[in-house]
MIVEX-398769 format. One record per residue (C-alpha): x, y, z. Coordinates in steps of 0.02 Angstrom, whole numbers, plus 50000, padded with zeros to 5 digits. Last residue first. Layout:
REM residues N
XYZ;...
***
This chain:
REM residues 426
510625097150529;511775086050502;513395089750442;514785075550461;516635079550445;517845065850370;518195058550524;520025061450587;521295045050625;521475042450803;520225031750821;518385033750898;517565031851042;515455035251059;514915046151164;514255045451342;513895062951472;513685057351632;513245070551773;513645066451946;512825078552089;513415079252259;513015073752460;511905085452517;510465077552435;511045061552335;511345062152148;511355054351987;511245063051814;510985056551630;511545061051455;511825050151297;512615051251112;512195052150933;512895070050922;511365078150920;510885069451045;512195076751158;511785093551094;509905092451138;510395085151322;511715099051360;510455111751269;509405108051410;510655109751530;510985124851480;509335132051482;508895125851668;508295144051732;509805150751843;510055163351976;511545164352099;511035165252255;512825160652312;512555141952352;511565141352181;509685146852154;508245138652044;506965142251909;505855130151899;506195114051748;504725112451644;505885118051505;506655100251484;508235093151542;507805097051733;506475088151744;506385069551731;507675069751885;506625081051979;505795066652060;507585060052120;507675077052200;509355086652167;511125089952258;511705100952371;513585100852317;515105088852315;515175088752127;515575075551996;515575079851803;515875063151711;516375058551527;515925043451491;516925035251329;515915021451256;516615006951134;516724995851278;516625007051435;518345019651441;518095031751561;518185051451585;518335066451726;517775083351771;518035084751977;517075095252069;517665100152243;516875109252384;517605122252496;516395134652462;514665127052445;514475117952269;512605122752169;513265135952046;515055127952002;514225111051967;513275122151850;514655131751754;515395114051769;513835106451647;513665121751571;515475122451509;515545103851479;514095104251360;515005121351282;516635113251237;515755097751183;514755108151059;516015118250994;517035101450967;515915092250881;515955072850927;516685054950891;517885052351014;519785053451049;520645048251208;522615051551221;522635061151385;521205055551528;520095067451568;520415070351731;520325089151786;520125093951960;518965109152005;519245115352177;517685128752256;518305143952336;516905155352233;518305165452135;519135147852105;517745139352032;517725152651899;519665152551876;519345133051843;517915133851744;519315143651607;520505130351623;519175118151584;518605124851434;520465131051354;520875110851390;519235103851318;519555100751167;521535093551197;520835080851324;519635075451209;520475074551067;519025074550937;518725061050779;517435073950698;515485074850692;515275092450618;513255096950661;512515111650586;511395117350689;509445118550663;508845136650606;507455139850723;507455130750881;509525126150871;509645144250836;508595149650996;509455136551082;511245144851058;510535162351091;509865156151244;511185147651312;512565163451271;511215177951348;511255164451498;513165161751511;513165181351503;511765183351631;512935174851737;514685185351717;513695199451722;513015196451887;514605190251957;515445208251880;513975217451964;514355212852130;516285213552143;515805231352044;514775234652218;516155226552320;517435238852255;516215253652241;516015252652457;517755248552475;518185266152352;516985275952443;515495281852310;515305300952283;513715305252234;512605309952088;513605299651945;513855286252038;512305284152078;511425284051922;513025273751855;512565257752005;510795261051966;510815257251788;512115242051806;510915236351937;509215240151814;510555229951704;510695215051814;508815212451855;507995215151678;509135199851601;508225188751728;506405197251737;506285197051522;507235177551544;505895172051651;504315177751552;505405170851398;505625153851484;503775152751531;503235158251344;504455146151267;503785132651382;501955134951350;502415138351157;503255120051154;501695112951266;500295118151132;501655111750990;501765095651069;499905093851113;499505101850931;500805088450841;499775072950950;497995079550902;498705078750704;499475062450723;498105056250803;496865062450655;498125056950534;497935042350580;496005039850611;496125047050425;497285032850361;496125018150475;494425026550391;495225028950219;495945010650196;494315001350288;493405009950150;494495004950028;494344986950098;492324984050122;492104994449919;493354979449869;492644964749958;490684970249937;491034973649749;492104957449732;490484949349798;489154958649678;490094954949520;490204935749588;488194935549609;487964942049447;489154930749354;488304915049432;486654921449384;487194925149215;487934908849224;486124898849290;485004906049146;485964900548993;487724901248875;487774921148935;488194935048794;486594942248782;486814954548637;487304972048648;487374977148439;485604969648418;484814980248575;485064995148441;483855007448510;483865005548689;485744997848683;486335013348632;485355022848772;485865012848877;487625014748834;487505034948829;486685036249004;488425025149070;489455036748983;488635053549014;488595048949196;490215043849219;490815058749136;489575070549251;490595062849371;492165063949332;492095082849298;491175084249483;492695073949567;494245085149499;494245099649600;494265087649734;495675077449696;495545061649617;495875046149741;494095039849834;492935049349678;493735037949566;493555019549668;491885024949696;491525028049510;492415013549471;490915005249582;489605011149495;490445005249343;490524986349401;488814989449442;488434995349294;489234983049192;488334968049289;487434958949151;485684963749072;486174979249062;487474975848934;487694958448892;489474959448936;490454961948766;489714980348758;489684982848968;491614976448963;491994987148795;491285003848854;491825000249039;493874996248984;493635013848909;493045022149054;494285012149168;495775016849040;495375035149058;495465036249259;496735026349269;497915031749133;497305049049247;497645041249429;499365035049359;499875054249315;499265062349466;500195048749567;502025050249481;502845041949632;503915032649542;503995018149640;502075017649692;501205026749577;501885023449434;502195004849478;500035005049525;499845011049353;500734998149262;500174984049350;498224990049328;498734991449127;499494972149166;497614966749225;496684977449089;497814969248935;497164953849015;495444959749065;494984957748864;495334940448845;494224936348965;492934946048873;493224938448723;493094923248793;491434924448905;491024904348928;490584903549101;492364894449115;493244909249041;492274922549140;492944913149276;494584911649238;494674930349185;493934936349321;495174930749437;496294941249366;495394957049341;494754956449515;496554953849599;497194968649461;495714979449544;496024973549717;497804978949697;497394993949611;495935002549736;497484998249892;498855008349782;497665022849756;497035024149936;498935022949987;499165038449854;497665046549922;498585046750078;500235051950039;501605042450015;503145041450106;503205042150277;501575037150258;502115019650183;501445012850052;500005000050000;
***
């Protein structure tokens, strides 16, 4: 029939009309055959491989307008000469016509289905009348009583079986698309609930640290500021810069990855080498707070990844370690070897998260939390951390324990030393 990845659905209704077509052509002509209708057994078999033909348009090359008209105009044709070689009225031509109609009406398009009809109509009026006034010219074809009879009641049973089927087609196709349809709504419903929360938070976020910046030269500029007192103040300002930064960074990054897509280069990457500059930078950061960062990514260990996006799933994942360690704790950024996995680990000693907010805090339904320091954060990084990884054919997941610490796993795949031929997806 075809797939819907692939075919539309008047195409599938197409496909399923010309299999039972060329399985009623066939068997038809064995039994019109053995009732004694030769010629017009020998008629269905340039009908059967026409049906063939069609359904190969349609189906491989995908040239459906084109096989529903051969169809279209073949069927009338094939009706002149069935219900002319078929006793005419007195057989089951209009029946079988009735129900080309259907099969017609099921695949044209709409603009399409009036013209057909009034065709079918002046065709099938057109025969009667011809056989009105020359009933010689449509003769009874049938050897007696009983194979009319015979042919009548097989005309009406392939009827039932094919008109049962296409309908069966439609109603199972349009109950698809129907789901499919309620389903893309729901997602897109709770996409613009999420972009709306994380905007509403973002507007409030970005607000707070330049109404501060605002103030701070207001001030400044009215009355003399002690040199402690603008010391601590610019100490101040600098962290909240530094933040809504890293945020102004995530959210530009997702915004593209929303509407553009990213252009993934899947390389063989040196992952000690990659994220050197990274790290060393997360470590001056950790050190302003008092918190250690150790670095063990082991030397030598390349695997299949982007680089920019490694370098920033790392940065958000320490940049968050970073956010949610007390002073004095330690995070430590390290990677194993597991089969043909390398997982790379960020481990902190901080306050940890709720097992039921493990579900969470990759998606936008995430709430807006504070680190050790108050500092503010809405969950954006980490869910490009989880988009990114994907994107990369890899895996993210957390464990923790309140008040203990936080382990992030990040998994990709290992590769040789030898550089991949860049990959772009996007």
């Amino acid at each position: 029939m075809g797939s819907p990845a692939t075919h539309k659905l008047e195409a599938i209704i197409f496909h399923t009309a010309c299999i039972f077509t060329a399985l009623l052509f066939t068997c038809s002509i064995v039994f019109n055959y053995l009732i004694g209708l030769y010629t017009l057994s020998m008629l269905l078999v340039p009908a059967v491989c026409a049906v063939c033909f069609v359904y190969y348009l349609s189906k491989f090359k995908y040239k459906l307008n084109l096989a529903i008209t051969i169809f279209c105009v073949l069927g009338n044709l094939l009706f002149v000469a069935f219900f002319l070689n078929n006793s005419g009225i007195n057989g089951p031509g209009l029946v079988v016509y009735l129900l080309f109609f259907f099969l017609v009406i099921s695949i044209v398009p709409s603009v399409q289905r009036f013209s057909w009809m009034t065709v079918n109509i002046i065709v099938a009026l057109s025969l009667i009348a011809f056989q009105y006034y020359y009933p010689a010219l449509v003769p009874l074809n049938y050897r007696d009583n009983l194979s009319r009879h015979i042919d009548l009641g097989y005309v009406y049973f392939f009827t039932l079986i094919i008109v049962y089927f296409i309908l069966t087609s439609i109603i199972k196709s349009y109950n698809r698309e129907r789901l499919l349809a309620e389903q893309r709504a729901e997602q897109l419903e709770i996409a613009n609930q999420s972009k709306n929360k994380l905007f509403s938070i973002l507007a409030h976020d970005l607000r707070t640290p330049l109404n501060s910046i605002q103030s701070f030269l207001e001030i400044s500029m009215q009355v003399e500021i002690e040199e402690d007192e603008k010391r601590t103040i610019n100490s101040s300002l600098l962290k909240e810069t530094k933040y809504t930064g890293q945020m102004l960074i995530n959210l530009l990054s997702w915004s593209k990855t929303q509407m553009e897509g990213v252009n993934v280069k899947l390389v063989s990457l040196d992952l000690s080498k990659a994220l050197e500059a990274t790290l060393l930078l997360q470590t001056s950061l950790a050190e302003e707070k008092g918190v250690t960062l150790i670095n063990r990514i082991a030397y030598h260990t390349y695997i299949v990844a982007d680089r920019d996006m490694m370098e920033l799933i790392i940065r958000n994942l320490v940049s968050n370690a970073i956010k949610f360690t007390p002073q004095g704790g330690k995070i430590t950024v390290s990677s194993e070897i597991h089969g043909k996995e390398c997982w790379i680990t960020v481990q902190d000693t901080g306050i940890g998260i709720e097992k039921q907010d493990y579900d969470h805090i990759f998606s936008l339904h995430s709430e807006s939390t504070y680190g050790t320091n108050q500092e503010k954060g809405v969950g954006l990084g980490l869910v490009l951390c989880k988009e990114f990884v994907a994107m990369q054919h890899g895996k993210i997941w957390v464990e923790s324990t309140l008040n203990v610490g936080t382990v992030f796993f990040v998994s990709m795949s290992l590769s040789s030393q030898v550089d991949l031929f860049p990959l772009h997806l996007n």
